[in-house]
LUMRO-250716 format. One record per residue: residue number from 1; residue in one letter; x, y, z of N, C-alpha, C, O in turn. Coordinates in steps of 0.2 Angstrom, whole numbers, plus 2048, in hexadecimal, padded with zeros to 3 digits. Layout:
<NUM A <X Y Z> <X Y Z> <X Y Z> <X Y Z>>
...
//
This chain:
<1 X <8E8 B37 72A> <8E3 B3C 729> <8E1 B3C 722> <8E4 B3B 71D>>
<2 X <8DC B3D 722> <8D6 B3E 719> <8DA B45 716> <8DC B49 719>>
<3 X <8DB B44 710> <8DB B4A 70D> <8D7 B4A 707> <8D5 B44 704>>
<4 X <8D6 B4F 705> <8D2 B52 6FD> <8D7 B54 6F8> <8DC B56 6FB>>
<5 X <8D7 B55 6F3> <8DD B56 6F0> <8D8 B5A 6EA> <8D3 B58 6EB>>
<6 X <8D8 B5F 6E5> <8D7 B61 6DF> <8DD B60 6DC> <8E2 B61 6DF>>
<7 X <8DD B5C 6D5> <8E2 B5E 6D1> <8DE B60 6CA> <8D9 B5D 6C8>>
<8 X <8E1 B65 6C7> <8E0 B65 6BF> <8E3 B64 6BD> <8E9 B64 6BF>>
<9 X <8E1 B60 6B7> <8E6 B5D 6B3> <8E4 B5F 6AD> <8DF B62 6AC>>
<10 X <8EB B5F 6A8> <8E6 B5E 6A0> <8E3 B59 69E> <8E3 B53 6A1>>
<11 X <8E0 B5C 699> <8D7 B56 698> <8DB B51 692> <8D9 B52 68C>>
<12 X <8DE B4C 694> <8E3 B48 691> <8E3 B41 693> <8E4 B3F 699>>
<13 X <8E0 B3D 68D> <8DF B36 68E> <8E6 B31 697> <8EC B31 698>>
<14 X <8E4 B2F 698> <8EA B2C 69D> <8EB B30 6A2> <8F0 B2D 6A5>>
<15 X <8E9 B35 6A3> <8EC B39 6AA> <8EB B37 6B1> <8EF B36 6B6>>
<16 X <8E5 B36 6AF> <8E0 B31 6B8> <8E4 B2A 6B7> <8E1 B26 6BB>>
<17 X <8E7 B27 6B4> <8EC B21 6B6> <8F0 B25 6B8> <8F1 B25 6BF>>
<18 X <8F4 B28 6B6> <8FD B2A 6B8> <8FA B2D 6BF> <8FF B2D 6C2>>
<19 X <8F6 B30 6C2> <8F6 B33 6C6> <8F2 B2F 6CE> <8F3 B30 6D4>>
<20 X <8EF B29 6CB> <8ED B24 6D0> <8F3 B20 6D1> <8F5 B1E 6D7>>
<21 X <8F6 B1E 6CA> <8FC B1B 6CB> <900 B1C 6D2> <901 B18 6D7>>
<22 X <903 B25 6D0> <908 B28 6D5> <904 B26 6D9> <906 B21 6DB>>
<23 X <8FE B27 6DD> <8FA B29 6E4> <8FB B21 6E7> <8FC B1F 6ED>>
<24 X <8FC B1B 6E1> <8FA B16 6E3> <901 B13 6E5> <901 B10 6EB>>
<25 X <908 B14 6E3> <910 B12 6E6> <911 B17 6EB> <916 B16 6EF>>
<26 X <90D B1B 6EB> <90E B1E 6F3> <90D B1C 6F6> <910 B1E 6FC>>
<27 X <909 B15 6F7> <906 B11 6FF> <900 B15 700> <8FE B14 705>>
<28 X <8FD B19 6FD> <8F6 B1E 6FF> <8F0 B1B 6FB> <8EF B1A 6F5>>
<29 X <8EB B18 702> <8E5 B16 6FE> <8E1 B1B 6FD> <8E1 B20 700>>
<30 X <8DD B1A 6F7> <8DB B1F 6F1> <8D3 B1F 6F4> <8CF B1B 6F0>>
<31 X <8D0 B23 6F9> <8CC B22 6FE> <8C5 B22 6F5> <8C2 B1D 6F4>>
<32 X <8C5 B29 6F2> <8C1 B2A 6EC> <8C5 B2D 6E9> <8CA B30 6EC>>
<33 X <8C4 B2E 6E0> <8C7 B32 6DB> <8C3 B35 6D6> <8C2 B30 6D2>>
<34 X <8C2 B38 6D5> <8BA B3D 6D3> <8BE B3F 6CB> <8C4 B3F 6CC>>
<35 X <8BC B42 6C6> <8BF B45 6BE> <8B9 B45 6BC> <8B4 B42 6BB>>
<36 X <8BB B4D 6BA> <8B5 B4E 6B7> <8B7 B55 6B2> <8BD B58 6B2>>
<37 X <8B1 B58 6AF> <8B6 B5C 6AB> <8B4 B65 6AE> <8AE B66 6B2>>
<38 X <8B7 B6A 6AD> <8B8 B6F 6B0> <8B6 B74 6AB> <8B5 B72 6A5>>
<39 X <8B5 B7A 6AC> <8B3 B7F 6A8> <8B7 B83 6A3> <8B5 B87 69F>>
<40 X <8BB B7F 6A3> <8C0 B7E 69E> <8C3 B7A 698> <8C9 B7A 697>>
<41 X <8C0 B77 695> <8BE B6F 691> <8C6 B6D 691> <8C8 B68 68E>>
<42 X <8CA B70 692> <8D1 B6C 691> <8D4 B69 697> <8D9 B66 697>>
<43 X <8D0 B6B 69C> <8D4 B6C 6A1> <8CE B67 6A8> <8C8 B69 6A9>>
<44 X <8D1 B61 6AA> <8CC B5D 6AF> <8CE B5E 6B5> <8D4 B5F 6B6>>
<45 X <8C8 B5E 6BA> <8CB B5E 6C0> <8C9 B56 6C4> <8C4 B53 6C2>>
<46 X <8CE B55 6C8> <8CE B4C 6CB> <8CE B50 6D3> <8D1 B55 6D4>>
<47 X <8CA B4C 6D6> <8C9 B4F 6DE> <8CC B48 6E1> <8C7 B44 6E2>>
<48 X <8D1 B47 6E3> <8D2 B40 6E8> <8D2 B42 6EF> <8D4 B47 6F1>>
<49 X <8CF B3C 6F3> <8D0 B3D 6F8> <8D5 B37 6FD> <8D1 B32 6FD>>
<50 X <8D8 B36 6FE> <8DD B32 702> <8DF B33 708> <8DE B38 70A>>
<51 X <8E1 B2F 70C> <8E3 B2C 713> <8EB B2C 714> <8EF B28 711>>
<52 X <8EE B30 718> <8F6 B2E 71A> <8F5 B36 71C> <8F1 B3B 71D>>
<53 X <8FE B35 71E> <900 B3A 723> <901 B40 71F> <901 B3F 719>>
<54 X <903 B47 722> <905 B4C 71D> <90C B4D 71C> <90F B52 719>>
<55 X <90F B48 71E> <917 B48 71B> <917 B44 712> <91B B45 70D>>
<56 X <911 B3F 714> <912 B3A 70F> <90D B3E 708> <90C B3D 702>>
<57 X <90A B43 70D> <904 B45 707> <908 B4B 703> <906 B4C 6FD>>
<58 X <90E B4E 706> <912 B55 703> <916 B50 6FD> <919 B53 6F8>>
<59 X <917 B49 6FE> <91D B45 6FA> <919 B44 6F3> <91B B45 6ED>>
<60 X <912 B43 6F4> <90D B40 6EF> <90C B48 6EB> <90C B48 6E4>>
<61 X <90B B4E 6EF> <90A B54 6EC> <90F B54 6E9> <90E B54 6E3>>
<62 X <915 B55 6EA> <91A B55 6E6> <91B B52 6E0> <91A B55 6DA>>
<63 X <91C B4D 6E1> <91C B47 6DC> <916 B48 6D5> <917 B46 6CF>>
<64 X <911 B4A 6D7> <90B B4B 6D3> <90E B52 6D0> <910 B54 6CA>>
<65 X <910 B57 6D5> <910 B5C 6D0> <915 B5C 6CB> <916 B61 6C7>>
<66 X <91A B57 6CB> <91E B57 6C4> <91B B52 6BE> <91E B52 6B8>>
<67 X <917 B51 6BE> <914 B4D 6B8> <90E B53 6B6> <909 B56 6B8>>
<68 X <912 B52 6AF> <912 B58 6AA> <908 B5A 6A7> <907 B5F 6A5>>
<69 X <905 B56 6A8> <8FD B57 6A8> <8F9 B58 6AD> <8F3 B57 6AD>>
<70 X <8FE B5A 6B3> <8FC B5E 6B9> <8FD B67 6B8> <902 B69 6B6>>
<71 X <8F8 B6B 6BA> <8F8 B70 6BA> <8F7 B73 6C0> <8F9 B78 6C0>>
<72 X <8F3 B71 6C6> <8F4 B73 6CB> <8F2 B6E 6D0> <8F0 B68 6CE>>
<73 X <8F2 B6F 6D7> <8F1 B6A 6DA> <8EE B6F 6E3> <8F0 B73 6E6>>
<74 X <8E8 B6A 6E4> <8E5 B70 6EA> <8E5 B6C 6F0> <8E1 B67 6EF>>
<75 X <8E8 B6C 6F6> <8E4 B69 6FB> <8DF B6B 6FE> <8E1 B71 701>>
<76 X <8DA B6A 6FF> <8D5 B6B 700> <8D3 B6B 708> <8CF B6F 70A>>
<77 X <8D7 B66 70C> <8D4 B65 712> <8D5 B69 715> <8D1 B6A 71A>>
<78 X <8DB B6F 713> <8DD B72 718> <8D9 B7B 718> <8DB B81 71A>>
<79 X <8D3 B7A 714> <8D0 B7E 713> <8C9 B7F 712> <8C6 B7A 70F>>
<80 X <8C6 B85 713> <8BC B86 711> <8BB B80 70C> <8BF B81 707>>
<81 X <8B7 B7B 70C> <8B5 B79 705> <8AF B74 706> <8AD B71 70B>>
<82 X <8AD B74 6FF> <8A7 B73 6FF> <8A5 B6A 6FD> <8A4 B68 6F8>>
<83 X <8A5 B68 700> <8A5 B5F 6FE> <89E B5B 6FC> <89A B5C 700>>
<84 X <89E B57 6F7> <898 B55 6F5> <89A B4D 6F3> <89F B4A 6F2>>
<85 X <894 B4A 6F4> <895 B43 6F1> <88E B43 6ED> <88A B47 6ED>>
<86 X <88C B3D 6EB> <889 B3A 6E7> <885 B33 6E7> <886 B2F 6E2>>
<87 X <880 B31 6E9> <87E B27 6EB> <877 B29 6E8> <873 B2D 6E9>>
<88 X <877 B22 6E5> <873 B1F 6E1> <870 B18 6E6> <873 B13 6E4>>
<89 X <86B B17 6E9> <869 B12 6EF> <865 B10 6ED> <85F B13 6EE>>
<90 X <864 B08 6E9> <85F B03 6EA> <85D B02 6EE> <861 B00 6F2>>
<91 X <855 B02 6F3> <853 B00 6F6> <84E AFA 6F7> <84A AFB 6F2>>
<92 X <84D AF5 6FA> <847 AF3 6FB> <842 AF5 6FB> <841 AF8 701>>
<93 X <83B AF6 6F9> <835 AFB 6FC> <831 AF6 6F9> <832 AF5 6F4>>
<94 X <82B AF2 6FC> <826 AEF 6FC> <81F AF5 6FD> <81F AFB 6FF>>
<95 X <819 AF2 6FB> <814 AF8 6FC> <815 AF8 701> <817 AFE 701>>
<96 X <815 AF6 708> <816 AF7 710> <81B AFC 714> <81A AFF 71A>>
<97 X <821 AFD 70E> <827 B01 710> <826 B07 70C> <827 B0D 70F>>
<98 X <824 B06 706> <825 B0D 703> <822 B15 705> <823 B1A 703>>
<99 X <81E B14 709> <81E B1C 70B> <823 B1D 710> <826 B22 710>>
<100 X <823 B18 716> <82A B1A 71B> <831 B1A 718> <836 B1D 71B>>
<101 X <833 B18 711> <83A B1A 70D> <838 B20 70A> <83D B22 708>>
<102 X <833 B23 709> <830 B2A 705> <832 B2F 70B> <837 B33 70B>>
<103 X <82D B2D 711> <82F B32 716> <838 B33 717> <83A B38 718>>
<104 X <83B B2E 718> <842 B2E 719> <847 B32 714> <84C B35 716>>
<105 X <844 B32 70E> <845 B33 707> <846 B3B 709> <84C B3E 709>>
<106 X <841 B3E 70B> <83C B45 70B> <845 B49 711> <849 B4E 710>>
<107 X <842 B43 717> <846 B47 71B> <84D B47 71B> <84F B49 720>>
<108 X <853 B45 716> <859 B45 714> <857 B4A 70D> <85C B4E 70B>>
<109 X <852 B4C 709> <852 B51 704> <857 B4D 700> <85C B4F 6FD>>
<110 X <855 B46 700> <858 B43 6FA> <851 B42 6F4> <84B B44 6F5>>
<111 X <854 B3E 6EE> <84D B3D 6E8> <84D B36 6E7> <851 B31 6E6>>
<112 X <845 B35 6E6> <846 B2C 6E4> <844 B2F 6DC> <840 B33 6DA>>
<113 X <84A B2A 6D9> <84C B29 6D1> <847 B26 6CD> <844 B28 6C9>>
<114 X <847 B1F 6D0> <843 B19 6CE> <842 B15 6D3> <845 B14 6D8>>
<115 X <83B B13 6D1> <835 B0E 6D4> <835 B08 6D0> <836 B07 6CA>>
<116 X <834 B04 6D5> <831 AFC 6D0> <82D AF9 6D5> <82D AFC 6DB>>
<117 X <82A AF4 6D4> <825 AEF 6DB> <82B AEE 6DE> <829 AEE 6E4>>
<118 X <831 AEC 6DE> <835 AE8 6E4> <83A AEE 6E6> <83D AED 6EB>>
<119 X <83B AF5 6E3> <842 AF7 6E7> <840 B00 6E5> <83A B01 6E2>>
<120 X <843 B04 6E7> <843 B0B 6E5> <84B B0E 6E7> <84D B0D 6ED>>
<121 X <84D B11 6E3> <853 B14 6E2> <853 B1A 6E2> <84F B1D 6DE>>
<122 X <857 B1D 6E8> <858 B23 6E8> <85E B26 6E9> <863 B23 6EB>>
<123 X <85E B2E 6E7> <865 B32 6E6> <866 B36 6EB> <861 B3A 6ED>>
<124 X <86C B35 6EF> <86E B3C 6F2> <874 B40 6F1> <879 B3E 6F3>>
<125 X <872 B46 6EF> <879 B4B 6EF> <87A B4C 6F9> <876 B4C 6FD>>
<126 X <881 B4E 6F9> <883 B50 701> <889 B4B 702> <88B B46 700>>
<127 X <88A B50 709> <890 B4D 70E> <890 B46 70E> <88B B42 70F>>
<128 X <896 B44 70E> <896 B3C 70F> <891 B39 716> <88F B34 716>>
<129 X <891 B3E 71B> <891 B3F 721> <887 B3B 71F> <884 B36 721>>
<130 X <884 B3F 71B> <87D B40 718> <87D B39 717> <879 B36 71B>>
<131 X <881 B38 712> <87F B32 70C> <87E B2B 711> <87B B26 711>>
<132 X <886 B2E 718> <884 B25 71B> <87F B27 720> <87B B22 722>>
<133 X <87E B2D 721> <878 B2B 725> <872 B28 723> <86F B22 724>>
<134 X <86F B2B 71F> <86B B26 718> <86C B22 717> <867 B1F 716>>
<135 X <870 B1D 716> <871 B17 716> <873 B12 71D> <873 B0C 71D>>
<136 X <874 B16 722> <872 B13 728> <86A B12 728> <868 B0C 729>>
<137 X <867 B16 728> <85D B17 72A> <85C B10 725> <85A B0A 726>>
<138 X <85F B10 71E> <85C B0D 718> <85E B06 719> <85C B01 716>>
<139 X <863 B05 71E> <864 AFD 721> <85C AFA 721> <859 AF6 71E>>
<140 X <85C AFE 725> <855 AF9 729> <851 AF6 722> <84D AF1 723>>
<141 X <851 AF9 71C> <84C AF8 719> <84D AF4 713> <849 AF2 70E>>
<142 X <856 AF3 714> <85B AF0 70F> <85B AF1 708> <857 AF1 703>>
<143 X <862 AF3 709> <865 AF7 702> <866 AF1 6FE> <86A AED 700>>
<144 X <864 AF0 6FA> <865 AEB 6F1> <86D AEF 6F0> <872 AEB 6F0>>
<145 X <86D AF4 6EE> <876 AF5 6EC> <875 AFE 6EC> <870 B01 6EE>>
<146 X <87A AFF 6EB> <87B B07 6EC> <884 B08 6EB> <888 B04 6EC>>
<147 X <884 B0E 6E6> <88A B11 6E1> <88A B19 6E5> <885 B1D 6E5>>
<148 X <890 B1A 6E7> <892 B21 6E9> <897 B25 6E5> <89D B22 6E4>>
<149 X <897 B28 6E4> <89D B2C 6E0> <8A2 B2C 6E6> <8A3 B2A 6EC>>
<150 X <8A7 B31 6E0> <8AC B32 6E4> <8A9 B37 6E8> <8A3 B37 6E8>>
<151 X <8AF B3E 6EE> <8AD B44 6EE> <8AF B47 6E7> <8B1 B45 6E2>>
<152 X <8AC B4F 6E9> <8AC B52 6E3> <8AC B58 6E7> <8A7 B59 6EB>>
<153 X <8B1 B5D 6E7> <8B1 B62 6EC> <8B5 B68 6E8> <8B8 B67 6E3>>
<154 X <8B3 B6E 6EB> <8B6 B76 6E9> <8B9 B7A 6EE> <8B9 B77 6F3>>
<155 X <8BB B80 6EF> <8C1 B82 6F3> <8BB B88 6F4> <8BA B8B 6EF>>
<156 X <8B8 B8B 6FB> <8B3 B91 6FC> <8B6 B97 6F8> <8B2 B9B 6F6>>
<157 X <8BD B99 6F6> <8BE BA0 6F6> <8BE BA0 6EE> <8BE B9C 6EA>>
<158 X <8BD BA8 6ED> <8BA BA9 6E7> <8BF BA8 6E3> <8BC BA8 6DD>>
<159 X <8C4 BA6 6E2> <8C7 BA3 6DB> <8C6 B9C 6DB> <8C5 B97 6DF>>
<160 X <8CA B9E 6D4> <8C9 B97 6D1> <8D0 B92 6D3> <8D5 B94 6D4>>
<161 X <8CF B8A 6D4> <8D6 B85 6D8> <8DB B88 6D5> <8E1 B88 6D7>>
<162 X <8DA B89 6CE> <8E3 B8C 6C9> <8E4 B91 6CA> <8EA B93 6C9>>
<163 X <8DF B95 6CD> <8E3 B9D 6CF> <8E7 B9C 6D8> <8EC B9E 6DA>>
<164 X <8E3 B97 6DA> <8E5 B98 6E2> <8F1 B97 6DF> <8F4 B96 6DA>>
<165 X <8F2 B98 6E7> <8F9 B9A 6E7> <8FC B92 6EA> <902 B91 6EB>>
//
């Protein structure tokens, strides 16, 4: 089963090793790992999403929460939340293609970034569900390269991940 994880950490050089570390001698492949910083300049949040059972995921939450630049830690799957990702997509576009990748562009409500005569590159925020659909359709027109972030995800209810219980 996929899981989502929030962890905050303190904002302290080496943390996202020690904690991929751990994720990584668990046997858990580290599907994405997102850090970024929080509304709190001391305090970062890392969103991992990983692959394994919920026996072996309660052993990894444990384990993480004893290491001392952890301050909370959230599973997310098992609840409301909001999931985002990130891709930046080289395309192909000759004068021939480029208004049928504009139209494609229009209809995912993604943005072309940059133009050149051989390629046009475009952004979309959304569901991963989004991103590969768009890059399914953008086969046909072949993708040059494309970078996805990790996710980046929040908990629907009105507090904040360090207040939840």
């Amino acid at each position: 089963m996929r899981h989502t994880l929030a962890v905050l950490v303190e904002n302290r050089p080496g943390v996202l090793v020690h904690i991929s570390g751990l994720i990584a001698r668990r046997a858990f492949n580290i599907e994405s790992i997102t850090a970024g910083y929080t509304e709190e300049a001391d305090i970062t949040r890392i969103t991992i999403v990983v692959e394994g059972d919920n026996r072996s995921l309660e052993q990894v939450v444990n384990q993480l929460s004893k290491l001392v630049d952890v301050i909370k830690i959230v599973e997310l799957t098992s609840e409301p939340s909001i999931e985002r990702e990130l891709a930046l997509i080289k395309v192909k576009a000759n004068p021939e293609t480029r208004s049928d990748i504009v139209d494609i562009v229009e209809i995912f409500r993604a943005k072309i970034v940059d133009v050149n005569r051989e390629t046009m590159v475009i952004e979309l925020t959304g569901e991963e569900t989004k991103i590969d659909a768009l890059c399914e359709v953008l086969k046909d027109h072949g993708i040059v390269e494309m970078v996805r972030t990790g996710k980046v995800a929040l908990s629907r209810r009105p507090g904040a991940a360090k207040e939840t219980e």
